[in-house]
C-alpha positions in Angstrom: 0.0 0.0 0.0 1.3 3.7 -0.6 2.0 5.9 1.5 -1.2 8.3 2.4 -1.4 12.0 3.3 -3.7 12.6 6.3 -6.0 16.2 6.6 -3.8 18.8 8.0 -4.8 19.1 11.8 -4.7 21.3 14.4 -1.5 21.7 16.7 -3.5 19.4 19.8 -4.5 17.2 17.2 -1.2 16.6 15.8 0.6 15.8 19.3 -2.1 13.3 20.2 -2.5 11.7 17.5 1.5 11.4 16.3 2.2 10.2 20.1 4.6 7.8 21.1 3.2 7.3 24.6 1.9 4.1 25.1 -1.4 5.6 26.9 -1.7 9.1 25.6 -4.8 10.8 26.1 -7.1 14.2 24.9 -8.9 16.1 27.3 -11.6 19.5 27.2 -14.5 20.8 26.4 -17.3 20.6 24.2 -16.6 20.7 20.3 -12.6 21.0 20.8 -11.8 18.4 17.8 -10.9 15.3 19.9 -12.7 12.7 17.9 -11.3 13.5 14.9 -7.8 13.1 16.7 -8.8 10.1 17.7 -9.8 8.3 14.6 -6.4 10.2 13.4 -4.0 8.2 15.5 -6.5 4.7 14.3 -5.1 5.1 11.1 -1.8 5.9 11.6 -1.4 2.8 13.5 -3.5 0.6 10.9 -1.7 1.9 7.1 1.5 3.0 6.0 2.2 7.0 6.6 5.3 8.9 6.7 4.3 9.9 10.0 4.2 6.6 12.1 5.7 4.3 9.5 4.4 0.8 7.8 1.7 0.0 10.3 -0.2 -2.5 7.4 -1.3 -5.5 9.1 -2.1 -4.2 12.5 -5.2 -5.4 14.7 -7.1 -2.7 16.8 -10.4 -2.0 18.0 -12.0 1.2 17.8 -15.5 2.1 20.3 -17.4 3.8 23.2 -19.4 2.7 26.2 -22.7 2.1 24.5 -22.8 0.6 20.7 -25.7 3.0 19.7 -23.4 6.3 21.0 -20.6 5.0 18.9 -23.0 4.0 15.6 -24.1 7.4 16.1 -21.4 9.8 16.9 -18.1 8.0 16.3 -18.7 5.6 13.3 -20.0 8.9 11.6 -16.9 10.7 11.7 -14.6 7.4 10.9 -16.9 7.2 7.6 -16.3 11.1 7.1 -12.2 10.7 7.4 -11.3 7.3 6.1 -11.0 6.9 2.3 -12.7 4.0 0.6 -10.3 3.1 -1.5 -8.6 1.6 1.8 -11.8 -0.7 2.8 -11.4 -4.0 1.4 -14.1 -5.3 3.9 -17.0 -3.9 5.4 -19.0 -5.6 8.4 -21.2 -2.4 9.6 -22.0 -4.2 13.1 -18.0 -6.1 13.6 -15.8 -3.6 12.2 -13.3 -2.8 9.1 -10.7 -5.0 7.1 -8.0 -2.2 5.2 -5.8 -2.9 2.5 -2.7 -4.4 3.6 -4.4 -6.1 6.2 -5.0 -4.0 9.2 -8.5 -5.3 11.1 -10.2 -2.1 12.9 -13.2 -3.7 14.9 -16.0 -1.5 17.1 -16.9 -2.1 20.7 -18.6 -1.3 23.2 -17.0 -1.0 26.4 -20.1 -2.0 28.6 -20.1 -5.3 27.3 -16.8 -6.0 25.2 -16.5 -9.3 24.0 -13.4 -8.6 21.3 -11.2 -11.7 21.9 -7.5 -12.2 20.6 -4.8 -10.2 20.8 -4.7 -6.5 19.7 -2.2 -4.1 18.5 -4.3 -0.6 19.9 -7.2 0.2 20.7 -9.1 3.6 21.1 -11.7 4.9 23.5 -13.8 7.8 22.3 -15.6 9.6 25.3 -13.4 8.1 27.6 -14.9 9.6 30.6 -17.2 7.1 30.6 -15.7 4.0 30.9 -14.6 2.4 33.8 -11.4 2.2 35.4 -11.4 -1.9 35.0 -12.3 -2.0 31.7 -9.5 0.5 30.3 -7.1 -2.3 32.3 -9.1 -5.1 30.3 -7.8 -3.0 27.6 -4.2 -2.6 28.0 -4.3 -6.6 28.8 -5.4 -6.9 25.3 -3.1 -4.9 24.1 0.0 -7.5 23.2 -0.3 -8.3 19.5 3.9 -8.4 18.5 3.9 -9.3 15.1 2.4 -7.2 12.1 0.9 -9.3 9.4 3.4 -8.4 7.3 6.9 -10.5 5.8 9.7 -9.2 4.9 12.2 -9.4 2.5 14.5 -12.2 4.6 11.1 -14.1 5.1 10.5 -12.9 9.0 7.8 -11.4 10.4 7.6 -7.7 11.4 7.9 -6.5 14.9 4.9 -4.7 16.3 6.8 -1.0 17.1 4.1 0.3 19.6 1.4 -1.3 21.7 -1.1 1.6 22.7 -4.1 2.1 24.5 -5.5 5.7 24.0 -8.8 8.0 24.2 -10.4 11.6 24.4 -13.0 12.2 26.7 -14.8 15.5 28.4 -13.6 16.1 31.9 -15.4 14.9 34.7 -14.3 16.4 37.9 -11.1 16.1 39.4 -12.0 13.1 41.9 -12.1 10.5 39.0 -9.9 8.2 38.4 -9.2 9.7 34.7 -8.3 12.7 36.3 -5.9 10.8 38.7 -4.3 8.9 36.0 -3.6 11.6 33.4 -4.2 14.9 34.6 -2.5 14.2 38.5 0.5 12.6 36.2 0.6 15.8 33.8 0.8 18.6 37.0 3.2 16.2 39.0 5.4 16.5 35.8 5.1 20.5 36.0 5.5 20.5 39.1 8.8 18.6 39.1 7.5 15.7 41.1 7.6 11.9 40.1 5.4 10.8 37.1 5.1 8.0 34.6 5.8 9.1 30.9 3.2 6.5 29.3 0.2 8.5 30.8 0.9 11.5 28.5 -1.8 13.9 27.9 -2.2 18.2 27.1 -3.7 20.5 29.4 -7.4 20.5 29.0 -9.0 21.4 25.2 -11.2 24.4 25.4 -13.7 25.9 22.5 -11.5 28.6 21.4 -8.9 25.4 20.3 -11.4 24.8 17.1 -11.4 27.6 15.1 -13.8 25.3 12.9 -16.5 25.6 15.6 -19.6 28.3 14.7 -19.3 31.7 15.8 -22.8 31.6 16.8 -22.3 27.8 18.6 -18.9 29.7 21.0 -21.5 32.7 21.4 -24.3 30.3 23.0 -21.7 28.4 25.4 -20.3 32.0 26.7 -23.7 32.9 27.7 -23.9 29.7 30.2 -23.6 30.8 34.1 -19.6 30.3 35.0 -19.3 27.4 36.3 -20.9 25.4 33.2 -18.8 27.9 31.4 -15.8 26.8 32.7 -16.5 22.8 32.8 -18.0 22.7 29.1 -16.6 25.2 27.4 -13.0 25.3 28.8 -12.5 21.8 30.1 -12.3 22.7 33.7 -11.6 19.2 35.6 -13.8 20.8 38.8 -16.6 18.8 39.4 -20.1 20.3 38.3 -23.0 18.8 39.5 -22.8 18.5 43.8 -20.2 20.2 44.3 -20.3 21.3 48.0 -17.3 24.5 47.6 -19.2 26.0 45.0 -17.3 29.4 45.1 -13.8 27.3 44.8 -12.5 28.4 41.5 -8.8 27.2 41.3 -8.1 30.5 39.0 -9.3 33.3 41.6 -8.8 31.6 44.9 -5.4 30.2 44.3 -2.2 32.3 44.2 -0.2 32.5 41.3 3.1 31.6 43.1 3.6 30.5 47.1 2.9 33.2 50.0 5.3 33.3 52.7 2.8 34.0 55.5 4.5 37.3 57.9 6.5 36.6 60.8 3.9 38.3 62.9 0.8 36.7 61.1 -1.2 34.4 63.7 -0.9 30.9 62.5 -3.4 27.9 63.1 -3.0 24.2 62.4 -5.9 22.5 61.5 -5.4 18.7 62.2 -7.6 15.5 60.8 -7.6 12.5 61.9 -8.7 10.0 59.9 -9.5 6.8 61.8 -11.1 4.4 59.6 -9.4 5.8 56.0 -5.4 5.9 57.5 -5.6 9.6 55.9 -4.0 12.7 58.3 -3.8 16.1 57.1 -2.5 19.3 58.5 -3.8 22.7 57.4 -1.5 25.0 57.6 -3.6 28.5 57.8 -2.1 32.5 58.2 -4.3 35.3 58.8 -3.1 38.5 58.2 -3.4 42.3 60.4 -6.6 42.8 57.5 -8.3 39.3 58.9 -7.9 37.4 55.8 -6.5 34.2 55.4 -3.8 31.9 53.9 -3.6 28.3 53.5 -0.2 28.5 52.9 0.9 24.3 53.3 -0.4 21.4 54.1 0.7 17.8 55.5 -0.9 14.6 53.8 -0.3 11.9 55.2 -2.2 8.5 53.7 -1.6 4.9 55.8 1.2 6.4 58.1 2.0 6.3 61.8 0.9 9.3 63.9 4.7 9.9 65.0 5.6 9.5 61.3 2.3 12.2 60.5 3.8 14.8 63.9 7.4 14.2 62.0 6.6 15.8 59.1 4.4 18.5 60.8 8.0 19.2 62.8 9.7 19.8 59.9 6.9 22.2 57.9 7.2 24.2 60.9 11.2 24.2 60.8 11.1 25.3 56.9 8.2 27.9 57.7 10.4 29.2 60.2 13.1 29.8 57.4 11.1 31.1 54.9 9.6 33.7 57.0 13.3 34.6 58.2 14.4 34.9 55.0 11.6 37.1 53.7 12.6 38.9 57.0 16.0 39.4 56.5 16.8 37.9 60.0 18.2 34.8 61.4 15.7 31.9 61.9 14.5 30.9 65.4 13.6 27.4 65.8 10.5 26.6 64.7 7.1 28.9 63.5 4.8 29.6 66.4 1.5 28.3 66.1 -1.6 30.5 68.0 -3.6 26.9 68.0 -4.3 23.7 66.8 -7.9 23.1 65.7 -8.3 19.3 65.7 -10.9 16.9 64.8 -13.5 17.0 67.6 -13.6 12.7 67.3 -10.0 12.7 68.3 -11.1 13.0 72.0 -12.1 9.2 72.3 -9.2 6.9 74.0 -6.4 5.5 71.7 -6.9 1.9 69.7 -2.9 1.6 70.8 -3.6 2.8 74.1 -7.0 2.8 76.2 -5.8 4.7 78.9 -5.2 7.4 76.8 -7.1 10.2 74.2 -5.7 10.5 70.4 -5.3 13.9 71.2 -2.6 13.1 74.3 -1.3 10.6 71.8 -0.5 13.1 69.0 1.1 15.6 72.3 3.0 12.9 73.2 4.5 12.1 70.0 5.2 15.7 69.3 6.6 16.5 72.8 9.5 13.3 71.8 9.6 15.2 68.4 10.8 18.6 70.8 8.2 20.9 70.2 4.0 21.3 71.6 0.7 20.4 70.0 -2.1 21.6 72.0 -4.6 20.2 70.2 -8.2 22.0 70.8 -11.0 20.3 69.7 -13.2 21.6 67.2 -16.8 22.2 68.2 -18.7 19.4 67.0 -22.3 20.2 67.7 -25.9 20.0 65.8 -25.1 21.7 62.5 -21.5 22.6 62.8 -20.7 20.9 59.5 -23.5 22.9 57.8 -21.9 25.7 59.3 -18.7 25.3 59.1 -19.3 24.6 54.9 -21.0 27.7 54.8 -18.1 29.3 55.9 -15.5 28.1 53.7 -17.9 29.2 50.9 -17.8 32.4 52.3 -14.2 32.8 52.7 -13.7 31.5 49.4 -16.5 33.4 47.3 -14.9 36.7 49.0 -11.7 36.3 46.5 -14.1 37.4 44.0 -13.5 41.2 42.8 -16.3 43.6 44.0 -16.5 41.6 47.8 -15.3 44.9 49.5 -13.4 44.6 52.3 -14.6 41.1 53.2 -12.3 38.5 54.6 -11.2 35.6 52.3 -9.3 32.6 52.0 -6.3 31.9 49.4 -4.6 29.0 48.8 -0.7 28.4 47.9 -0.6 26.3 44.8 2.2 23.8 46.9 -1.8 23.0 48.4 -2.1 19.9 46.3 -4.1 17.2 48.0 -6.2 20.7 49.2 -6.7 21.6 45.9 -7.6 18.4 44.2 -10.3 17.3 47.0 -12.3 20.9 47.0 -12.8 21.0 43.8 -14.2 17.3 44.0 -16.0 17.4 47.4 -19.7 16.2 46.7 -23.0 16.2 48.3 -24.9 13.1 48.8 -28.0 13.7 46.7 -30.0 10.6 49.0 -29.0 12.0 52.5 -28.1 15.7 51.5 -24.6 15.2 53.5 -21.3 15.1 52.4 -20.9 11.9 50.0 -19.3 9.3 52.4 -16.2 7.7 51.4 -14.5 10.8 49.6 -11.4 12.4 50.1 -12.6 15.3 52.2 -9.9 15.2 54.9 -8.4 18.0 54.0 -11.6 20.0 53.8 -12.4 19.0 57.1 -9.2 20.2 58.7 -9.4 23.7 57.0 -12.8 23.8 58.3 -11.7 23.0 61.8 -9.5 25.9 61.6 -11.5 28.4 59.9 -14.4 28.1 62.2 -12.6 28.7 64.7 -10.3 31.9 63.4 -13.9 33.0 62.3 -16.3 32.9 65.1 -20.3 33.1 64.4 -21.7 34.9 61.8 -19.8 38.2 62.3 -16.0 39.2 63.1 -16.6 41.4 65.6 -18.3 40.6 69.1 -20.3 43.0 70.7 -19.7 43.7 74.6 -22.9 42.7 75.7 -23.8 39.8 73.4 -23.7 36.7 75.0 -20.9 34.0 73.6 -21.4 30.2 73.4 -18.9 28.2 75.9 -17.0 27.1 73.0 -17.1 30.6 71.8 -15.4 32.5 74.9 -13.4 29.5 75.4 -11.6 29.9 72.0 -11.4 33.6 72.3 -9.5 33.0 75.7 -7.3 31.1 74.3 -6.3 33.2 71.6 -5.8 36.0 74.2 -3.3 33.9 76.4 0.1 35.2 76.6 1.9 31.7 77.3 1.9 28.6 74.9 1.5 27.1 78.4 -1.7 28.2 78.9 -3.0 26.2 76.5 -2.4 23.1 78.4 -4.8 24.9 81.0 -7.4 25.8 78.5 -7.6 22.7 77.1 -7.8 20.3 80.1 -10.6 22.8 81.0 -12.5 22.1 78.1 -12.4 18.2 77.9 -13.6 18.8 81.8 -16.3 20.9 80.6 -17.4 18.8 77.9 
């Protein structure tokens, strides 16, 4: 077979579908071109191009979740692009045979019976396919030989085995998200990643200059959220989303904050029992009350010594940041006004009965050389409501034309932060936070927040009447000793 010459594409096209990553994948929003990309890279790998080389007598399969969405949508577009001249056989329901020998067979992933072995295979609208079924996939994936001889006689080596697709994006708690997208930032972010997971930042409308003017108009008149998810392949989740005024580009900082020397400084603290998941929110409010997440500890199946370890040393680098912002000579460690804890860590120790997690965590941290008094978070009818309701707040306030409200910004070093509040979900059955979801770090900011920003107002009036918790917190942000806490919170768990 001669070589072929393909449509010209667009740049995103061209690096997804000329790929040499074994599971590359195309991301973004509505009518950004990815299907054509798709059925692209099919053909590379099934004929001979200049682009890919003599790929004649490959096997791959082609297909969506559902056959009819794929008859439909995908088949369309394949009968649009593919000449033919190159269809030697045609089995409308089973799939393609191409001269030179190539088979392309259709699926559908929610009941794929395609047996043998495979040389690619492609997932259109990969979103919604599930995470087992894509690893059905790549063990299908293991055809070695082409059927194609050569001039000795021998059979030719299969050059690349590939699994790939293009999808929509579908909220940043999926597993797509954490297979491609997770991979793509650690690799920005200089941290370890695996090269066969490639894929581009997300596809937005204004990447198709095909698209209708009137078609971009319509999708910039949807509310902003929509507008960000559909027409600029946001990866926040849409529907349920519990921090609805999170938006990663307004309430993020562009680089990290070092928080002032003088700032007050709370640690909000998690404790994840059941899960094996810690986190530590590290929150700075400035001399105008707003406030910083400016780190965070995640710590997922480790040790509560390994957890206060790490917590030791964020508060050892804080301290040199700040000095060097300062100009000065650091001093030990950062000092901490308090330590907002999850209210359940007052129940006695599974490692020690005689003993609260909370004294467990202070005794740890007390062999680690420094003090954790941990307060417990208020925990009463409604304080998760509330405490939601905050964060919202805080986090809606980032918005331009808020006055001189309070809000809450986030250091992009915030990963785990990040990645869970734009994924945190109600439960539509019980109207409660979706059990099961990786809210820790949500719940630790909250624990901090609400108690930095008491009630519904910042400023107490002299003759209104505070809750116990209430004048108990504001105490102990007026002590003048870090000892004090000790007193305060030995008080409290008296009290309670």
């Amino acid at each position: 077979m001669n070589q072929v010459e393909l449509p010209r594409l667009y740049a995103h096209q061209r690096d997804f579908a000329f790929n040499l990553a074994r599971f590359p994948t195309l991301w973004g929003s509505w009518g950004s071109a990815k299907t054509w990309a798709l059925i692209v890279r099919c053909l590379l790998l099934s004929v001979n191009t200049r682009y890919f080389g003599n790929f004649a007598g490959n096997r791959g399969v082609i297909g969506r979740f559902k056959y009819s969405d794929f008859r439909d949508t995908t088949l369309k577009d394949l009968k649009e692009l593919i000449p033919s001249a190159w269809i030697v056989t045609n089995n409308k329901l089973e799939g393609l045979e191409l001269t030179g020998g190539s088979e392309m067979l259709f699926a559908h992933f929610d009941d794929f019976k395609v047996g043998g072995n495979l040389g690619w295979a492609a997932i259109d609208q990969l979103e919604q396919v599930a995470e087992g079924d894509f690893d059905k996939l790549r063990g299908r994936v293991r055809l070695k030989y082409l059927k194609q001889i050569n001039s000795k006689g021998q059979k030719l080596l299969n050059p690349l085995r590939t699994v790939f697709g293009v999808g929509n994006t579908n909220g940043n708690n999926s597993w797509q998200f954490n297979r491609w997208e997770r991979n793509r930032l650690n690799f920005i972010e200089g941290l370890p990643y695996n090269e066969d997971y490639w894929t581009l930042p997300p596809l937005t409308i204004y990447d198709n200059p095909s698209l209708p003017v009137d078609y971009v108009a319509d999708l910039e008149k949807l509310p902003p959220k929509k507008f960000r998810v559909y027409a600029l392949g946001s990866w926040e989740a849409l529907e349920g989303v519990i921090l609805e005024d999170y938006n990663e580009a307004v309430c993020v900082a562009k680089e990290n904050i070092i928080p002032g020397t003088t700032w007050r400084k709370y640690v909000g603290i998690d404790h994840g029992n059941a899960s094996g998941v810690k986190y530590a929110a590290f929150i700075a409010v400035d001399p105008q009350l707003n406030s910083l997440l400016y780190d965070e500890v995640y710590g997922a199946n480790c040790q509560i010594e390994e957890f206060c370890r790490e917590i030791h040393e964020r508060l050892e680098l804080h301290e040199r940041e700040m000095a060097e912002a300062d100009g000065r000579a650091p001093q030990g460690l950062e000092d901490i006004t308090l330590w907002p804890c999850d209210p359940s860590m007052q129940r006695k120790s599974e490692d020690n009965a005689a003993i609260t997690i909370v004294q467990l965590y202070q005794q740890h941290a007390s062999r680690l050389g420094f003090s954790m008094p941990l307060y417990p978070a208020y925990a009463g009818p409604g304080s998760v409501d509330a405490g939601i309701d905050k964060l919202n707040w805080l986090l809606r306030n980032c918005r331009k034309g808020r006055g001189e409200l309070p809000y809450l910004v986030v250091n992009p070093r915030c990963r785990h932060w990040r990645q869970d509040a734009g994924a945190y979900v109600w439960d539509p059955n019980t109207n409660k936070p979706k059990l099961g979801q990786s809210d820790h770090s949500i719940d630790a900011t909250r624990y901090a927040t609400g108690t930095i920003y008491i009630g519904d107002v910042l400023e107490q009036f002299d003759d209104e009447q505070l809750s116990f918790a209430e004048q108990l917190v504001k105490d102990m942000q007026l002590s003048k000793h870090p000892n004090d806490m000790d007193d305060y919170l030995q008080y409290y768990q008296e009290a309670v």
